[in-house]
C-alpha positions as CSV (number, residue, x, y, z in Angstrom):
1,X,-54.5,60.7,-18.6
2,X,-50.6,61.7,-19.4
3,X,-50.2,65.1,-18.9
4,X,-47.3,67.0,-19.8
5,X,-46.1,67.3,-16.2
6,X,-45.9,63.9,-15.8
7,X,-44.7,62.6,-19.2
8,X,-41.5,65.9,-18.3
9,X,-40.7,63.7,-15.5
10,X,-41.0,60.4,-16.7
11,X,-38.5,61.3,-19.5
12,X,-36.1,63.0,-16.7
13,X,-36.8,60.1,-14.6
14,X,-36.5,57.8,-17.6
15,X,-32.3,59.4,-18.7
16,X,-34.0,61.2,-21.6
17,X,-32.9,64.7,-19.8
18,X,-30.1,64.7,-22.6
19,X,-33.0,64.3,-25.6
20,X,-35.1,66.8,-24.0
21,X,-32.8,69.0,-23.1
22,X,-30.3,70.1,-25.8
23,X,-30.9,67.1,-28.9
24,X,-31.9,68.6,-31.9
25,X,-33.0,65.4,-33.9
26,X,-36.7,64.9,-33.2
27,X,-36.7,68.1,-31.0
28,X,-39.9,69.6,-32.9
29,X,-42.1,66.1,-32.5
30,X,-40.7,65.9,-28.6
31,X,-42.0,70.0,-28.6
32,X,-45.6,69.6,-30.0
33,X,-46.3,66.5,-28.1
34,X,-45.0,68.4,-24.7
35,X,-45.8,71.6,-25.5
36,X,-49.1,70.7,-27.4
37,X,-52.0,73.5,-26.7
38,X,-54.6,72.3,-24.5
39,X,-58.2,70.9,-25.6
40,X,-59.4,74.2,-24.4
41,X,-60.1,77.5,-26.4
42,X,-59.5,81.4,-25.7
43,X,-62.2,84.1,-27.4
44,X,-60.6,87.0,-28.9
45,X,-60.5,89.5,-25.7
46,X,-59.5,93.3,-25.3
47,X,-56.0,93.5,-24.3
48,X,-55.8,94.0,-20.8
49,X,-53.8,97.2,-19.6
50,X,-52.0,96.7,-16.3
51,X,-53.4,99.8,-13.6
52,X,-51.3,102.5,-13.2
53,X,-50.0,103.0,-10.0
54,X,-49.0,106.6,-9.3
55,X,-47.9,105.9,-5.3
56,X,-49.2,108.2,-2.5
57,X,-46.9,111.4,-1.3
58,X,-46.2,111.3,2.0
59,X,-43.9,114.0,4.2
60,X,-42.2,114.8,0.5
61,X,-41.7,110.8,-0.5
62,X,-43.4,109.1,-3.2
63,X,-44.7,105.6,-2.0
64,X,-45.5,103.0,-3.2
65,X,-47.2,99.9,-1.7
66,X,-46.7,96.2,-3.4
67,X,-48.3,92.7,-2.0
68,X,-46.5,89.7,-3.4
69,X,-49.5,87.1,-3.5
70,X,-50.9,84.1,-4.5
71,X,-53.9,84.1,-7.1
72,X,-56.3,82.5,-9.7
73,X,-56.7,83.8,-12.9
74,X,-58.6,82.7,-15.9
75,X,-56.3,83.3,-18.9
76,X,-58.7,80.2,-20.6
77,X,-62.9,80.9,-20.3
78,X,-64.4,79.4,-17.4
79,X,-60.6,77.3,-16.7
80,X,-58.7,78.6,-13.4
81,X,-55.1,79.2,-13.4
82,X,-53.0,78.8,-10.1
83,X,-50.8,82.3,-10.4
84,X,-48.7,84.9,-8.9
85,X,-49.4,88.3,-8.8
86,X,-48.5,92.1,-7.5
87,X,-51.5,93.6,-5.7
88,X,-53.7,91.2,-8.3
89,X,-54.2,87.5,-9.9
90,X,-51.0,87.6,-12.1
91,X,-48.9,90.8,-12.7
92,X,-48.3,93.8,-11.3
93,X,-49.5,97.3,-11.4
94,X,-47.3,100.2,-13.6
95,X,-45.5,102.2,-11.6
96,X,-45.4,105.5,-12.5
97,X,-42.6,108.0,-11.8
98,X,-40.7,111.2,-12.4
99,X,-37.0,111.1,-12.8
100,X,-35.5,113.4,-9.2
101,X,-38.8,111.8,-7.0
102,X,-37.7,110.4,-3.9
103,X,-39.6,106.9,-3.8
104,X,-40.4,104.1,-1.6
105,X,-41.3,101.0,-2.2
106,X,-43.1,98.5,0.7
107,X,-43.5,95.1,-0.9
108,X,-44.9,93.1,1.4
109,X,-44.5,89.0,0.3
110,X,-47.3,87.1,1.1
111,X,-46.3,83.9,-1.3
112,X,-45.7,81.3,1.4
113,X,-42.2,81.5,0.0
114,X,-38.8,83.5,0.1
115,X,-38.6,86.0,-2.9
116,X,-37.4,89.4,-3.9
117,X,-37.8,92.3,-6.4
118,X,-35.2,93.9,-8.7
119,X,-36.3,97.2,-10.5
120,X,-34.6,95.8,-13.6
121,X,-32.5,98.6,-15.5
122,X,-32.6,101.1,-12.2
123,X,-29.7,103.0,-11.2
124,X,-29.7,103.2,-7.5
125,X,-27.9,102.2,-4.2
126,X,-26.6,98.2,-3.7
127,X,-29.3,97.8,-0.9
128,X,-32.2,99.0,-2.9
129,X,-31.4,96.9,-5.9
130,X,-33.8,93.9,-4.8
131,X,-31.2,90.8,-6.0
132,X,-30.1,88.2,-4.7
133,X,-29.0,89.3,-1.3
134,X,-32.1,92.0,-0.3
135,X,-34.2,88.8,0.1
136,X,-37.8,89.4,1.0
137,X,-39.0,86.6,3.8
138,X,-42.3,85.1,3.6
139,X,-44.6,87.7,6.2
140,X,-42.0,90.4,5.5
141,X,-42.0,94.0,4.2
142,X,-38.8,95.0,2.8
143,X,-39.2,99.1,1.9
144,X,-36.3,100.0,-0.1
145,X,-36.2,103.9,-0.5
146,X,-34.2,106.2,-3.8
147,X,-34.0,109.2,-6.1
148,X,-35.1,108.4,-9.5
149,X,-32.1,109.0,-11.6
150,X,-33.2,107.3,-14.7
151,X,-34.3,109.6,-18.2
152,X,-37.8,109.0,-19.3
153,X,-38.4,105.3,-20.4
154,X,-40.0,102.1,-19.2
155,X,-38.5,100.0,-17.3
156,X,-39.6,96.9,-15.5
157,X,-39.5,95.0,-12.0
158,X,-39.8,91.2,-11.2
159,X,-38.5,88.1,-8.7
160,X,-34.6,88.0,-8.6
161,X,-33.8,85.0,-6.6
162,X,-31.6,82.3,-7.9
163,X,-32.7,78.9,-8.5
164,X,-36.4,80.1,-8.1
165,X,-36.4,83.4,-10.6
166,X,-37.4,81.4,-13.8
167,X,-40.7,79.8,-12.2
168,X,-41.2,83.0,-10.1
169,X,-41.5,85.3,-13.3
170,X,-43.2,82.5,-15.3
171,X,-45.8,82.4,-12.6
172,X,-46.6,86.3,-12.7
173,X,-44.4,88.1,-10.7
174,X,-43.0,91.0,-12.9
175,X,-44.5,94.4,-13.4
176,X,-43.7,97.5,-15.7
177,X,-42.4,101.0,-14.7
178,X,-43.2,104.4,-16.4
179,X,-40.7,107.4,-15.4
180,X,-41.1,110.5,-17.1
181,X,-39.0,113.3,-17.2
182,X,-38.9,117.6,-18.5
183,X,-37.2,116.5,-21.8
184,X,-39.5,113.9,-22.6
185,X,-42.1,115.6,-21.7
186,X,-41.7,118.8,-24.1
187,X,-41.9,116.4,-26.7
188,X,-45.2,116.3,-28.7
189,X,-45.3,112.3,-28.6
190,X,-48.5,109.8,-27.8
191,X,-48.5,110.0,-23.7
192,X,-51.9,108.9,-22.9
193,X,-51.7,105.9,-21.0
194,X,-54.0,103.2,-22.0
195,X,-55.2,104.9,-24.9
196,X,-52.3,106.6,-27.2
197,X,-49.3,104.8,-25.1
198,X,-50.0,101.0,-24.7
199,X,-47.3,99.0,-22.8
200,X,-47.0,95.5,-24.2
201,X,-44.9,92.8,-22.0
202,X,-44.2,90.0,-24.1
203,X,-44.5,86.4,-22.1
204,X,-44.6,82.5,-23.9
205,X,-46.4,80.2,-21.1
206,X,-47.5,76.7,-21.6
207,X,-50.9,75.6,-20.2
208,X,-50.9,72.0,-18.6
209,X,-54.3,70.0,-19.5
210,X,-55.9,71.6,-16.0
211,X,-55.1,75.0,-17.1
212,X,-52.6,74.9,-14.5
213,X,-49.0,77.1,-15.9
214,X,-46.1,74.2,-17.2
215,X,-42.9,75.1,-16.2
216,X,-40.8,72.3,-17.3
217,X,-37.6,73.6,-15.9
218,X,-35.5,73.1,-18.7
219,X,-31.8,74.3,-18.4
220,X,-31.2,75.8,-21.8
221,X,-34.3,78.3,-21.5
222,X,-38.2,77.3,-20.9
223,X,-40.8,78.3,-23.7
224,X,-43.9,78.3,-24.4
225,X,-46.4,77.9,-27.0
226,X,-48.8,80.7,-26.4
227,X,-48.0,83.8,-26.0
228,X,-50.0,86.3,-23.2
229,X,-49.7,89.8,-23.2
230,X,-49.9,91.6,-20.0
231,X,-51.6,88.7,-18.9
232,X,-53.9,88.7,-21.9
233,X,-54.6,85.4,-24.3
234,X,-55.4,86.5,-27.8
235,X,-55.7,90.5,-27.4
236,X,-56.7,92.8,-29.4
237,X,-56.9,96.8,-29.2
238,X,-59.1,99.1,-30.8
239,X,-57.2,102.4,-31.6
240,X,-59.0,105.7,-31.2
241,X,-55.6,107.5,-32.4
242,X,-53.7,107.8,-35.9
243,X,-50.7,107.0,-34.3
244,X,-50.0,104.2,-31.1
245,X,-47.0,104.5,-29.3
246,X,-46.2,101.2,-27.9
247,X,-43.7,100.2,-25.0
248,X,-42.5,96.5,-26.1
249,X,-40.8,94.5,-22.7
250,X,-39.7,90.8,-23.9
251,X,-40.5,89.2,-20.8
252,X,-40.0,85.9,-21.7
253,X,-38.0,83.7,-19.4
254,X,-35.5,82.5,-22.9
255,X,-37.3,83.1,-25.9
256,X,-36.0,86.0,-28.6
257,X,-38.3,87.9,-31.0
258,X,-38.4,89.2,-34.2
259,X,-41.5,92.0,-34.2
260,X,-43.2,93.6,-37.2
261,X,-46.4,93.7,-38.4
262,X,-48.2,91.3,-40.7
263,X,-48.5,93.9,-43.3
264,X,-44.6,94.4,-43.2
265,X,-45.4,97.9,-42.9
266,X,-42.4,100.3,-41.9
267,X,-42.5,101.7,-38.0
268,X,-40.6,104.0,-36.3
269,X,-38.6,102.8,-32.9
270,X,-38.1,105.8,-30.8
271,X,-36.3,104.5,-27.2
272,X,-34.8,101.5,-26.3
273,X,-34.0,100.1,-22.7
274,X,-32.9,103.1,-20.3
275,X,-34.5,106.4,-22.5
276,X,-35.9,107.7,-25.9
277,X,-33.2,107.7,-28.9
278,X,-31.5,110.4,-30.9
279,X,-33.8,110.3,-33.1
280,X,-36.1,108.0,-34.5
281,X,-35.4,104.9,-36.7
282,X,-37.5,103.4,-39.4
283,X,-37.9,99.9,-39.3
284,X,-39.6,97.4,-40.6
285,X,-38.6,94.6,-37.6
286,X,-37.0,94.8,-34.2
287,X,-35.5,92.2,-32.3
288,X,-35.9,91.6,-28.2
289,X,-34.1,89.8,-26.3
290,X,-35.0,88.6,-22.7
291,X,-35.1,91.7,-20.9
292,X,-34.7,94.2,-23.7
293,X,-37.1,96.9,-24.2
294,X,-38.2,98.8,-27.5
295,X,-40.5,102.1,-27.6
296,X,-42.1,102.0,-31.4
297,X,-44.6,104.5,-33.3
298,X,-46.8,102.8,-35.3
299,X,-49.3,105.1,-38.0
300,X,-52.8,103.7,-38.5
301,X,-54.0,106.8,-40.7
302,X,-54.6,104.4,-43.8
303,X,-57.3,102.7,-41.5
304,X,-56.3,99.1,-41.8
305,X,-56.2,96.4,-39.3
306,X,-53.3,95.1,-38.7
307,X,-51.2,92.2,-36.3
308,X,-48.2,92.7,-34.3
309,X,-46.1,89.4,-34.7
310,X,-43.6,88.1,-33.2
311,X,-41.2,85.8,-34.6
312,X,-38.9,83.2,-32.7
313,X,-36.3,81.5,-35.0
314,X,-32.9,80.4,-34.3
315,X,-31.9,83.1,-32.3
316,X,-32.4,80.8,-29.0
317,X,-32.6,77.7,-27.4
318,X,-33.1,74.7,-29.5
319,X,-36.4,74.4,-30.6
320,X,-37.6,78.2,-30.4
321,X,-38.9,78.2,-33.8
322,X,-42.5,79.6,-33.8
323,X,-44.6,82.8,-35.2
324,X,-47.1,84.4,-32.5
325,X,-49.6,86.7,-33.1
326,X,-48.8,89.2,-30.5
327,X,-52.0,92.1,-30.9
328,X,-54.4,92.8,-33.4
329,X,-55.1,96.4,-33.8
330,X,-58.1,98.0,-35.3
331,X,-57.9,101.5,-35.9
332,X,-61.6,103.2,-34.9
333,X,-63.4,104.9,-37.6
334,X,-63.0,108.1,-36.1
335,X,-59.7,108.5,-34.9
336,X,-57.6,111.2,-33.3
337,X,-55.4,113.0,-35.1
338,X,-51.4,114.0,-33.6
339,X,-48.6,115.8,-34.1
340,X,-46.0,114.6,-36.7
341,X,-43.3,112.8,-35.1
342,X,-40.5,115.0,-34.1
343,X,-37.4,114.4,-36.5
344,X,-34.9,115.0,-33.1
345,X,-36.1,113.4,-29.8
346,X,-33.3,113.7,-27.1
347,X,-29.8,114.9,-26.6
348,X,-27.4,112.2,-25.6
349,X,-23.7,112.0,-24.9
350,X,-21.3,111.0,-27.4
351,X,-19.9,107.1,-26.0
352,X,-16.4,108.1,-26.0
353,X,-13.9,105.2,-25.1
354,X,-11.1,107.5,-24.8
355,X,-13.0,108.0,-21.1
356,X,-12.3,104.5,-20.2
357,X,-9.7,103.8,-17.6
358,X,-9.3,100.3,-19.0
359,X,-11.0,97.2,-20.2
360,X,-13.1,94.5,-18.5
361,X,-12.9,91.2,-20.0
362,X,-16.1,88.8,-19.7
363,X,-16.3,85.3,-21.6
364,X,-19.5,83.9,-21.7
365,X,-18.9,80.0,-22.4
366,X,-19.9,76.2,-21.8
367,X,-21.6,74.8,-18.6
368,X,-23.5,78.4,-17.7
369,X,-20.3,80.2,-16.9
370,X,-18.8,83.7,-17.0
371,X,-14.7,84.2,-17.1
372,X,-15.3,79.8,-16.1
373,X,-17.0,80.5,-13.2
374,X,-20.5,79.9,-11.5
375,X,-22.3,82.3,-9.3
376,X,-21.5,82.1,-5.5
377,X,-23.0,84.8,-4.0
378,X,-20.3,84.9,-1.2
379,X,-17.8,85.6,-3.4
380,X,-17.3,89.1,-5.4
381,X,-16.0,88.6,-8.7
382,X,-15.4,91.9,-9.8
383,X,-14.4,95.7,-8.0
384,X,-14.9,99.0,-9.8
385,X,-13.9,102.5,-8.6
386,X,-16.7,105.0,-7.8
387,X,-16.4,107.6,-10.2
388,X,-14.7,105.7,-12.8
389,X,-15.7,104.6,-16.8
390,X,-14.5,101.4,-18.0
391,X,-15.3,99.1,-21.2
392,X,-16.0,95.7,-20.6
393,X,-15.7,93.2,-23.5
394,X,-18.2,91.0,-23.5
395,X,-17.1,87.5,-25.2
396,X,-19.4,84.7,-26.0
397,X,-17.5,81.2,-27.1
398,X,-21.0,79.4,-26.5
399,X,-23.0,77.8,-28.8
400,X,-25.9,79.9,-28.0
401,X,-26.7,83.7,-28.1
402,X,-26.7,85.4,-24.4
403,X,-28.3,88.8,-23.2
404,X,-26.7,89.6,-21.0
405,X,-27.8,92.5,-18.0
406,X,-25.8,94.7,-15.4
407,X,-27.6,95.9,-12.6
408,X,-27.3,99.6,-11.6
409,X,-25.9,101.4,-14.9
410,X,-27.1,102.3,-18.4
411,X,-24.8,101.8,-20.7
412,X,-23.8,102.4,-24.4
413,X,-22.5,99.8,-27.2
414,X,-19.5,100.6,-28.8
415,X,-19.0,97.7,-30.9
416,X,-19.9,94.3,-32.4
417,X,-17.0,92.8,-33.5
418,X,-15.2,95.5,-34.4
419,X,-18.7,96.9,-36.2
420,X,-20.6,100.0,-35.0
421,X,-23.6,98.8,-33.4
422,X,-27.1,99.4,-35.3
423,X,-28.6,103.1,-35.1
424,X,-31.5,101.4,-33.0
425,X,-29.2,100.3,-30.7
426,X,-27.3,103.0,-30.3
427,X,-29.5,104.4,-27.4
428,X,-29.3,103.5,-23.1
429,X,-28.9,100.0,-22.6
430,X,-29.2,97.4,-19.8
431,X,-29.0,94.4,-21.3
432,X,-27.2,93.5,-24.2
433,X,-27.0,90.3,-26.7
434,X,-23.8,88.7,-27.3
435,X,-24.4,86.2,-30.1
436,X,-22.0,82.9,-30.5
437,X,-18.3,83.5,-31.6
438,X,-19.1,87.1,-31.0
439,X,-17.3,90.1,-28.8
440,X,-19.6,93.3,-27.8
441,X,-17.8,96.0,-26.3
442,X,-19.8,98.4,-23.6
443,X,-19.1,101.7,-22.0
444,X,-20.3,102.1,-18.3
445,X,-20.1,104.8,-15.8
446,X,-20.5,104.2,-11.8
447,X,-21.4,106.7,-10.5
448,X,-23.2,108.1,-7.1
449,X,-23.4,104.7,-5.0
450,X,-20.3,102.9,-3.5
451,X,-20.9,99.8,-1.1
452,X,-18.2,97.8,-0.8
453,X,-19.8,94.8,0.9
454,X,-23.0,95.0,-1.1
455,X,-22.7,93.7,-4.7
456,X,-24.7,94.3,-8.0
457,X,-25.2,91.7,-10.3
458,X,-24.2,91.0,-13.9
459,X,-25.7,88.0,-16.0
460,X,-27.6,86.5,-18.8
461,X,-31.1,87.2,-18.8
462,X,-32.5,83.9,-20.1
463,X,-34.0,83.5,-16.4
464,X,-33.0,79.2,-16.8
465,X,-29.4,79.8,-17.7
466,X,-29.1,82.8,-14.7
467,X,-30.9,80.2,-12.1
468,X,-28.3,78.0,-13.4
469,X,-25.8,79.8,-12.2
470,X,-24.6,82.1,-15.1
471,X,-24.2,85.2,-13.2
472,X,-21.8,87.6,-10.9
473,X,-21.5,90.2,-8.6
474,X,-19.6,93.1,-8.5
475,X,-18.9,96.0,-6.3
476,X,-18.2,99.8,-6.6
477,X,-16.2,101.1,-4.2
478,X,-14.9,104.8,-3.1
């Protein structure tokens, strides 16, 4: 029997790299016939909510310990899936923390393979980061330590090692954080974890005909035709609350979403990547990009059922085209009631580019590159000034929409072509997406850490293009 695996390589084997890489005629046929599900069927199951991990104190220090491992999970009844995991199967555990805590973080890799582990959207010293140069040995424990200096939000950690990220995450290594804070925390929102305050990572996977994970490797951005959720196939969630706050992480390696629900009923998006917004936003859709996060209140008083979907059309690689029911929700007969939602959330700066010392040009274009080059991570591309605010202009002459993610900073958007950004984006931000023939302006502050041997990294978060090489490094020093 042909299985996908083998038929990938017979066609990369065969020259047809060019046809199954980037050709659009015929793409859909070549896409069901690779990507077609497997003979085997998954039961509706209750989505599965990742453990919270709180960490121990020790001597004043939060800590927290992590084992990189190998597992088997069974995302399929009664078929076993080779994985990667955090402390389990496939995932990682929540990590829950308090903005000013101290932390530190043992991971110990026990993968029979080189990795590491970036907290993705963390603002904290060049060491700690977890990238490409705080690499984590097979049998070693690398124990990064750090104040929490983010504002309430989630934010997420996962394998950040170049050529190997993309099949690392797409195996299971990623987990989520939690980080509260005092003015978060005033605020009358859901904040029950597991109950009220449901974090949802978002992950397309193909299943090879032994239940065994496909990753075909494909430059432009590997998808899926399934999509899990926190590890779960088909999930549903019974609500015992009017209202659900839920946490939304894209964790796809390439694939964007479109989310609303299949009533098309109107939601309110409270936070994006690095902290709560303004104030919140009616919507009836968001859109994610790899990497980006969303925080979202939806109300379930009229006691309806109803789907979260996720649409994927157009806005990535070729052949992203696909609708996925994300979560069913069914609201419980006797449900709690909550507070209203607040009409004010938080108070945050005005982005003023007056601040700026200057501009920062990036081009994002052909062949994986940024300003024409590839990564090298012995050479720095970029030096900023401790203490300093800059604007970089982010340009994308592509033919394909980028996200694209700076490690260590929050940031804000000032622009999109000239435009003011849209009022759900104008929260913290990590990661941005920079659509073809378009220019998105940021406005970052470094602040705190200076290293100048140890760089931070800045790339596009479709995992494929940044394994390819479309990423750089930067340094702040004093």
């Amino acid at each position: 029997m042909l299985t996908r695996r083998a038929l990938v390589k017979n066609l990369i084997l065969g020259g047809s790299t060019a046809t199954l890489v980037t050709g659009m005629a015929g793409y859909s046929g070549l896409q069901q016939l690779l990507l077609g599900r497997p003979a085997f069927a998954a039961s509706l199951k209750p989505l599965a909510v990742p453990p919270l991990l709180g960490g121990e104190s020790r001597d004043g220090i939060r800590v927290y310990d992590l084992n990189l491992q190998k597992g088997t999970t069974q995302f399929y009844d009664g078929m076993n899936t080779p994985t990667l995991g955090i402390n389990g199967s496939y995932l990682g555990p929540t990590l829950k923390m308090r903005a000013g805590d101290t932390v530190r973080l043992n991971v110990t890799n026990q993968l029979g393979q080189n990795s590491t582990l970036h907290w993705h959207g963390f603002h904290l010293p060049a060491y700690a980061d977890g990238g490409p140069h705080q690499i984590i040995k097979d049998g070693a424990t690398w124990s990064p330590q750090f104040e929490v200096k983010q504002r309430a939000s989630m934010f997420w950690y996962h394998s950040h090692l170049p050529p190997v990220t993309g099949p690392q995450v797409y195996q299971g290594l990623a987990g989520l954080i939690y980080v509260d804070d005092e003015e978060t925390g005033r605020l009358d929102l859901p904040s029950e974890y597991g109950v009220d305050d449901i974090p949802l990572m978002l992950q397309d996977r193909t299943f090879d005909d032994d239940g065994s994970l496909f990753y075909s490797g494909m430059m432009m951005g590997v998808m899926g035709d399934v999509m899990l959720v926190n590890g779960s196939l088909n999930p549903y969630f019974e609500s015992k609350s009017q209202k659900l706050r839920l946490r939304i992480l894209n964790g796809s390696n390439a694939r964007f979403y479109s989310l609303g629900f299949s009533d098309e009923r109107v939601f309110s998006q409270i936070g994006t990547d690095g902290g709560l917004l303004e104030r919140p936003i009616d919507v009836s859709r968001i859109s994610l990009a790899p990497g980006e996060r969303a925080q979202v209140i939806v109300d379930l008083s009229d006691g309806r059922p109803v789907v979260l979907r996720a649409v994927s059309s157009g806005s990535g690689p070729v052949g992203s085209e696909q609708v996925f029911d994300v979560l069913r929700i069914q609201p419980d007969l006797e449900r709690a009631r909550v507070a209203p939602l607040p009409s004010r959330l938080v108070t945050l700066d005005q982005p003023d580019p007056a601040q700026a010392i200057g501009t920062r040009p990036f081009v994002l274009g052909m062949g994986m590159t940024i300003n024409g080059k590839r990564m090298d991570r012995n050479r720095i591309d970029e030096t900023v000034r401790l203490g300093s605010t800059e604007i970089w202009e982010i340009s994308n002459t592509s033919m394909v929409p980028h996200p694209f993610h700076v490690h260590d900073v929050q940031f804000r958007i000032l622009d999109r072509n000239g435009s003011p950004p849209a009022l759900n984006e104008m929260g913290l931000k990590d990661t941005v997406v920079v659509n073809p023939a378009e220019r998105v302006r940021v406005l970052l502050s470094f602040t705190d850490y200076s290293d100048p041997y140890l760089p931070y990294m800045y790339h596009c978060h479709n995992l494929e293009h940044e394994d390819t090489g479309m990423m750089g490094q930067f340094v702040v020093t004093a």
